[in-house]
ZAMARGU-4260 file (C-alpha; in steps of 0.2 Angstrom, whole numbers, plus 5000, padded with zeros to 4 digits):
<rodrens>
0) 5164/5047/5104 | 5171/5035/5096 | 5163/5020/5105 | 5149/5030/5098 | 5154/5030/5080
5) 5159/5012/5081 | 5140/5006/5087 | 5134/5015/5074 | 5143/5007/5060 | 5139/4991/5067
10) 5121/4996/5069 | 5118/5003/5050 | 5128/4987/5043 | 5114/4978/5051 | 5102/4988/5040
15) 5107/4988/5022 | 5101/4976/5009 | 5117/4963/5011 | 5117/4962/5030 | 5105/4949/5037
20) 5110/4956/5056 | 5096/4956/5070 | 5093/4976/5066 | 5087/4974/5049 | 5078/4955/5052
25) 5068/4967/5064 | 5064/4981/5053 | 5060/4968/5039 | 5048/4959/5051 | 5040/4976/5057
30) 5039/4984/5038 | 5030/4964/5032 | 5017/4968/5049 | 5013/4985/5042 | 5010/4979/5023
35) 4999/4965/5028 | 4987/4977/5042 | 4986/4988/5027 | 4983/4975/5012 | 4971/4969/5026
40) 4961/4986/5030 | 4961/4988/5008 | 4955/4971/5006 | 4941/4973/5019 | 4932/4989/5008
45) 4934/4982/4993 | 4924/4966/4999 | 4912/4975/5007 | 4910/4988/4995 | 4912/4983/4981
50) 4898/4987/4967 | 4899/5005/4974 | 4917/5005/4973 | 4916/5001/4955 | 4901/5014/4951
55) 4914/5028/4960 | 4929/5022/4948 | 4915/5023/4933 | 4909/5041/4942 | 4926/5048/4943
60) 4928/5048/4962 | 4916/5046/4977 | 4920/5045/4996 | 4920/5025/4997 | 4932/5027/4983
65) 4942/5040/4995 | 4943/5029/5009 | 4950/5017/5000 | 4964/5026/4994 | 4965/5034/5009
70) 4969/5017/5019 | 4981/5012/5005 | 4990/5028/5005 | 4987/5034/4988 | 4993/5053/4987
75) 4980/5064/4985 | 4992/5073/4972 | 4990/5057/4959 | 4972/5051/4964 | 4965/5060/4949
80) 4978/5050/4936 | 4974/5033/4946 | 4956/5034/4944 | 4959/5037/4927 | 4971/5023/4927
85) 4956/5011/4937 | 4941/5018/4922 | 4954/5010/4908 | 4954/4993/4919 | 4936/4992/4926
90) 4930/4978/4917 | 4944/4969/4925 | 4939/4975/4943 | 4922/4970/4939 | 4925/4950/4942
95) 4942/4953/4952 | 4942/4958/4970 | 4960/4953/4972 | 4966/4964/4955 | 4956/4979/4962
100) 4966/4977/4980 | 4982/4976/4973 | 4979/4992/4963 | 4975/5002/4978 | 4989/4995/4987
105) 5003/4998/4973 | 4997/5016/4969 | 4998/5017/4987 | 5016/5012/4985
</rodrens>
C-alpha cells in the first residue's frame, strides 16, 4: 500500500500545471491531438458549407448548422444563446471563414 501511495504522488506530480514530467508531456501531446482533429473536422463544414452555414445562423438554426456544433461540442443546452450570439456577428462571418471556425470551436469549449 504504500508503494502504492507513493507511485501515485509521483504519478499526479507529473500532471499538474508546474510539472513538466513524462505523464503530463503525454497528456499535453494527446489533449493538442484532440484539438487539432476537431479544429480540423470544424474547419472542414465551415469550408464546404459555408453560404448555408450563414443562411442557418441568419434562419435561427438548421441541420448544417447542427453538425457543426455538433462536431465542435457546443451543448445543446447553450445552442440557442450561441446562434443568437453568431446573428449579432454575421457580417463578420460573411467574409471570415477562420472567425466563424473559431467561434464554433470556443462555444464548444
Amino acid at each position: 500500500m504504500r508503494l502504492f501511495l507513493i507511485a501515485t504522488t509521483c504519478l499526479l506530480a507529473g500532471c499538474t500545471s508546474l510539472g513538466d514530467g513524462p505523464v503530463a508531456t503525454a497528456f499535453d501531446q494527446a489533449a493538442n491531438a484532440v484539438n487539432a482533429e476537431r479544429r480540423g473536422a470544424v474547419e472542414l463544414i465551415v469550408k464546404t458549407n459555408h453560404p448555408t452555414l450563414l443562411a442557418e445562423i441568419a434562419a435561427g438554426g438548421g441541420p448544417t448548422l447542427t453538425r457543426a456544433m455538433d462536431t465542435a461540442g457546443v451543448p445543446a443546452g447553450d445552442r440557442a444563446a450561441r446562434i443568437l450570439q453568431m446573428q449579432g456577428d454575421l457580417p463578420v462571418y460573411r467574409n471570415n471563414l477562420e472567425a466563424l471556425t473559431t467561434a464554433l470551436l470556443l462555444y464548444g469549449g
